[in-house]
C-alpha positions as CSV (number, residue, x, y, z in Angstrom):
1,X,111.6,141.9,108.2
2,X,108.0,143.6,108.1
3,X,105.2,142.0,110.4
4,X,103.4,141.1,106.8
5,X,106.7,139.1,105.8
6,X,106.8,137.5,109.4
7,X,103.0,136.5,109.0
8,X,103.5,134.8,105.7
9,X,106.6,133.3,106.5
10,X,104.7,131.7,109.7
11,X,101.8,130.1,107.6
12,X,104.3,128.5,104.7
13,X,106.3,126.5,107.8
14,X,102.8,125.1,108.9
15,X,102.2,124.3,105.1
16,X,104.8,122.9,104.9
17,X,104.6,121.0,108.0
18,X,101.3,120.1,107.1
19,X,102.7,118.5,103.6
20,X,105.3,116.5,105.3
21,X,102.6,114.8,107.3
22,X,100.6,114.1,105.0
23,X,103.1,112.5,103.1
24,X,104.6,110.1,105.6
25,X,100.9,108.9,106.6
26,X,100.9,104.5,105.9
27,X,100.1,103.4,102.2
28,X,97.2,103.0,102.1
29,X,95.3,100.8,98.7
30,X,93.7,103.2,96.0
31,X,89.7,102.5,97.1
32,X,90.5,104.1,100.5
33,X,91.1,107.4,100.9
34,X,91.7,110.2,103.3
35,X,89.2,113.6,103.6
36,X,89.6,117.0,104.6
37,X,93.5,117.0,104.2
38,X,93.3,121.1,102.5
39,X,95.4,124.3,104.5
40,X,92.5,124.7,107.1
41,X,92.5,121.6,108.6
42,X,96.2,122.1,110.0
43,X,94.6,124.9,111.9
44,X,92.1,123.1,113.3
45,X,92.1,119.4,115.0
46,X,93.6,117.2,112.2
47,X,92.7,113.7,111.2
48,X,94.5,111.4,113.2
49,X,97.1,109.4,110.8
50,X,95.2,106.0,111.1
51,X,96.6,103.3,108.6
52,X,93.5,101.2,106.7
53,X,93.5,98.1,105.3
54,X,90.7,96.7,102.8
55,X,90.4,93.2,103.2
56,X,86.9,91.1,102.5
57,X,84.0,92.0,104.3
58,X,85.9,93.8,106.5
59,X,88.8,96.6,107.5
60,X,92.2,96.1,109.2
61,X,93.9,99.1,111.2
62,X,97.3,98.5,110.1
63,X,98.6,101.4,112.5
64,X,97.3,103.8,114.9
65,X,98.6,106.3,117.6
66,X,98.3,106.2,121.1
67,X,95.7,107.7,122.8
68,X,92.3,107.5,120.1
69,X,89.2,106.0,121.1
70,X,86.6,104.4,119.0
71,X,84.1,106.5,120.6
72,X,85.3,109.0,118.6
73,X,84.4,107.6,115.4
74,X,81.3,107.9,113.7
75,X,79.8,105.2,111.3
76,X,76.8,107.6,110.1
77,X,74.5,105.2,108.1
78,X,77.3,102.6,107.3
79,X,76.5,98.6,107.7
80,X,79.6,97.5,109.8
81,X,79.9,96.7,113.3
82,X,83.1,98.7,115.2
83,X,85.2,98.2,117.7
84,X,85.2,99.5,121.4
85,X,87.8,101.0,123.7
86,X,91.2,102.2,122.1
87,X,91.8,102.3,118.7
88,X,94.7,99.7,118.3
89,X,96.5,98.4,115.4
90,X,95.3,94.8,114.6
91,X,91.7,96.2,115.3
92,X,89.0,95.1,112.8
93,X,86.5,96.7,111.6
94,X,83.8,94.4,110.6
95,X,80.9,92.8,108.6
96,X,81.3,95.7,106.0
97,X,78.9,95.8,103.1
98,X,77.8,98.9,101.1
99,X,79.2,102.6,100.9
100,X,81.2,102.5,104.0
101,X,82.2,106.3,105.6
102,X,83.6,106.5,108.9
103,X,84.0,110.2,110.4
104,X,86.4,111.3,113.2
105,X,84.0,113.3,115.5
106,X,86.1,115.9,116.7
107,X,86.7,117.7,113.5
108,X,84.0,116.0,111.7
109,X,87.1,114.7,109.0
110,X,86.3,111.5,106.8
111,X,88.7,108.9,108.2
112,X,87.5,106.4,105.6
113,X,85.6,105.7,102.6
114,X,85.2,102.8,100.8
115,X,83.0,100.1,98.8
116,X,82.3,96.3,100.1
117,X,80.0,93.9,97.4
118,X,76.6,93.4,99.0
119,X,75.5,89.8,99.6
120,X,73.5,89.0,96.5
121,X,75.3,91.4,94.3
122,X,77.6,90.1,91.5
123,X,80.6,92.3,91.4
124,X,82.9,89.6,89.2
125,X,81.9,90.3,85.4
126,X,83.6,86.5,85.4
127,X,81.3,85.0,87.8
128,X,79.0,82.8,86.2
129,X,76.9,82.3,89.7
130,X,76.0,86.0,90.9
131,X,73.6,84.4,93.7
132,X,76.0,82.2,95.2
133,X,77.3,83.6,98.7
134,X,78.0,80.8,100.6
135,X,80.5,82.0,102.5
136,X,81.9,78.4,102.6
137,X,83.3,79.2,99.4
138,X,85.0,81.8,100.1
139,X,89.0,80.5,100.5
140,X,90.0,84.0,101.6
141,X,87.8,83.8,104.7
142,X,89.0,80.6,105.8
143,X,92.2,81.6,105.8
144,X,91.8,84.7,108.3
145,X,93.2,83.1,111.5
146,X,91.6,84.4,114.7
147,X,92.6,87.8,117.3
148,X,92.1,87.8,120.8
149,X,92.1,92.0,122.0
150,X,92.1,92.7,125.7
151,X,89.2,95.3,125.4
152,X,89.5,95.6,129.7
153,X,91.0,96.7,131.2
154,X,92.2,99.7,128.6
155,X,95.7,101.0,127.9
156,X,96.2,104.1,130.1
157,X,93.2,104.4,132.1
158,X,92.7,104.1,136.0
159,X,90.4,101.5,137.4
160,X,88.7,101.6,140.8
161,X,87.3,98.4,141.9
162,X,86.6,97.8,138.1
163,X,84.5,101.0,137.5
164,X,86.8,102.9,134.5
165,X,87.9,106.6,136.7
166,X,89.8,108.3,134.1
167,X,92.8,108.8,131.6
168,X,96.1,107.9,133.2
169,X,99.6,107.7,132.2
170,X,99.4,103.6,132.0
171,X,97.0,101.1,132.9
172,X,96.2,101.5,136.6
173,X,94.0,98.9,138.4
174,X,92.9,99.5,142.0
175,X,91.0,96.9,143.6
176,X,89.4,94.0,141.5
177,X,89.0,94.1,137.9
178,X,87.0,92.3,135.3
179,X,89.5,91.5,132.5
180,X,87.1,91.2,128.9
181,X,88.1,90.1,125.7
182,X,87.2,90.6,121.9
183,X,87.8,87.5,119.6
184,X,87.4,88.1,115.7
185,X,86.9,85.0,114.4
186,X,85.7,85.3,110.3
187,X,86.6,81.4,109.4
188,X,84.3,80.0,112.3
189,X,87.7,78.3,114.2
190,X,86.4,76.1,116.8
191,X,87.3,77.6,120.1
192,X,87.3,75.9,123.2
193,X,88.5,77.6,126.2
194,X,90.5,80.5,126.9
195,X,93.4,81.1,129.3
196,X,93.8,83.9,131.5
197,X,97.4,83.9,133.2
198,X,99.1,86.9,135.2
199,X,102.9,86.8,134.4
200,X,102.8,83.2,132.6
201,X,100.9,82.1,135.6
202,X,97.5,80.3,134.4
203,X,94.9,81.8,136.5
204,X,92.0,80.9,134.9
205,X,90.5,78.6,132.2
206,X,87.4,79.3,130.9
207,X,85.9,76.4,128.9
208,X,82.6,78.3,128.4
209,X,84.2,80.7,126.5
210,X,82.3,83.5,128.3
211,X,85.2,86.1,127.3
212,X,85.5,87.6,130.7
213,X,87.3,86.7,134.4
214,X,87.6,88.8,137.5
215,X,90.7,89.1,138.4
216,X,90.7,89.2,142.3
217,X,93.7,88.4,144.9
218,X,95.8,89.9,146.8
219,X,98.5,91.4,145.1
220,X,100.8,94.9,144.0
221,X,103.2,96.3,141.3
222,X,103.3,95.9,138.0
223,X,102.3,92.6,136.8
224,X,101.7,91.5,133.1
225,X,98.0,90.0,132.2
226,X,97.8,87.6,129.0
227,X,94.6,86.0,127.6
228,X,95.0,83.0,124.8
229,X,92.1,81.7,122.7
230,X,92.5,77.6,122.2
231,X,91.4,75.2,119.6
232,X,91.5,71.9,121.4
233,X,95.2,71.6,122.8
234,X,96.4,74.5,120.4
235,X,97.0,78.1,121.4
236,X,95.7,80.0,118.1
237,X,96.0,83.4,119.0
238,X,96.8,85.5,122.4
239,X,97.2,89.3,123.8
240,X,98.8,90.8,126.5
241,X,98.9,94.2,128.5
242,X,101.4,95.3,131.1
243,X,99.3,97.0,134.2
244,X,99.9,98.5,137.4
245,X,97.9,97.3,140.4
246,X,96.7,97.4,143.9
247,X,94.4,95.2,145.4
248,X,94.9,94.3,149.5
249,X,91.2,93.0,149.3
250,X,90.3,95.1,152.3
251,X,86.8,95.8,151.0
């Protein structure tokens, strides 16, 4: 086979690698779309397969790959508010209104582009009261229950006495940590404390709801950390994350 032949042959397996990723990205609904997916782009650094969801006034991340970081995305001129720390499924990107375009910074690739009404605006050709946007009447808000995310510490980074050192290969802690927490809460649920417990163990309550306890004893291994958000007596929603740590308190 001629060096020409071996060339060409090369570049159609990366097509058609290229096409078979594309492909087996998540659904996605038809008023989001993808950018930059042409032939160059598998030459360069890709999109990252993110899955989006549309939902009102803001955007679900239905699926995402280890290792991305919000601080990698660029909102450019758009009116919502992101996240911060790892790009996580069950993230929410929120108070969307407008031309929404979010940009991976890297490769400068669209990661998303879509439309949310703006308050005032009638988008319902049915809607007999275009200036009512009371959000009170909005049944599909009310019904969004609350997340809790554990925003620190982060999934596979290494803490030293809670300053955030560097990339690791799982959620290192050495000394004490502050453990900090994001709550999305679109239906206005009456919170009124949340839990902190290290392996089922209640450790803290925090009736102040303040979103953040340091975590500081005497302790080693690997020890699982899980915050729940309470209404009253009722757990509503909780997260968890699995770190390794050292802390003999010797400082």
């Amino acid at each position: 086979m001629s060096r020409i032949a071996k060339i060409t042959l090369g570049l159609l397996v990366l097509l058609t690698a290229g096409i078979v990723t594309a492909n087996a990205l998540p659904p996605i609904i038809n008023s989001i779309t993808f950018g930059n997916n042409n032939v160059s782009s598998w030459f360069q650094e890709a999109t990252p397969a993110v899955g989006w969801l549309k939902e009102t006034n803001s955007i679900l991340i239905t699926l995402a790959p280890d290792g991305l970081s919000w601080s990698n995305v660029d909102k450019r001129d758009s009116n919502c508010t992101l996240p911060t720390g790892t790009i996580d499924g069950g993230d929410y990107i929120t108070n969307c209104a407008g031309n929404i375009i979010l940009v991976w910074k890297p490769s400068n690739s669209v990661l998303i582009q879509c439309d949310f009404p703006i308050a005032g605006e009638n988008t319902d050709p049915n809607d007999t009261n275009p200036g009512d946007t009371d959000p009170n009447n909005n049944p599909e808000d009310q019904s969004v229950i609350p997340t809790i995310k554990i925003t620190k510490p982060e999934e596979k980074t290494l803490y030293f006495r809670n300053i955030n050192i560097k990339s690791s290969d799982m959620t290192r802690i050495v000394g004490y940590i502050d453990i900090e927490v994001e709550i999305y809460n679109p239906s206005d649920v009456k919170i009124t404390c949340i839990k902190y417990y290290i392996d089922d163990i209640l450790k803290c309550t925090d009736e102040t709801v303040s979103c953040s306890w340091t975590w500081d004893e005497k302790i080693r291994g690997e020890h699982t950390i899980r915050v729940a958000a309470f209404s009253s007596d009722e757990e509503i929603c909780s997260a968890e994350i699995t770190v390794s740590i050292l802390n003999l308190q010797l400082l």
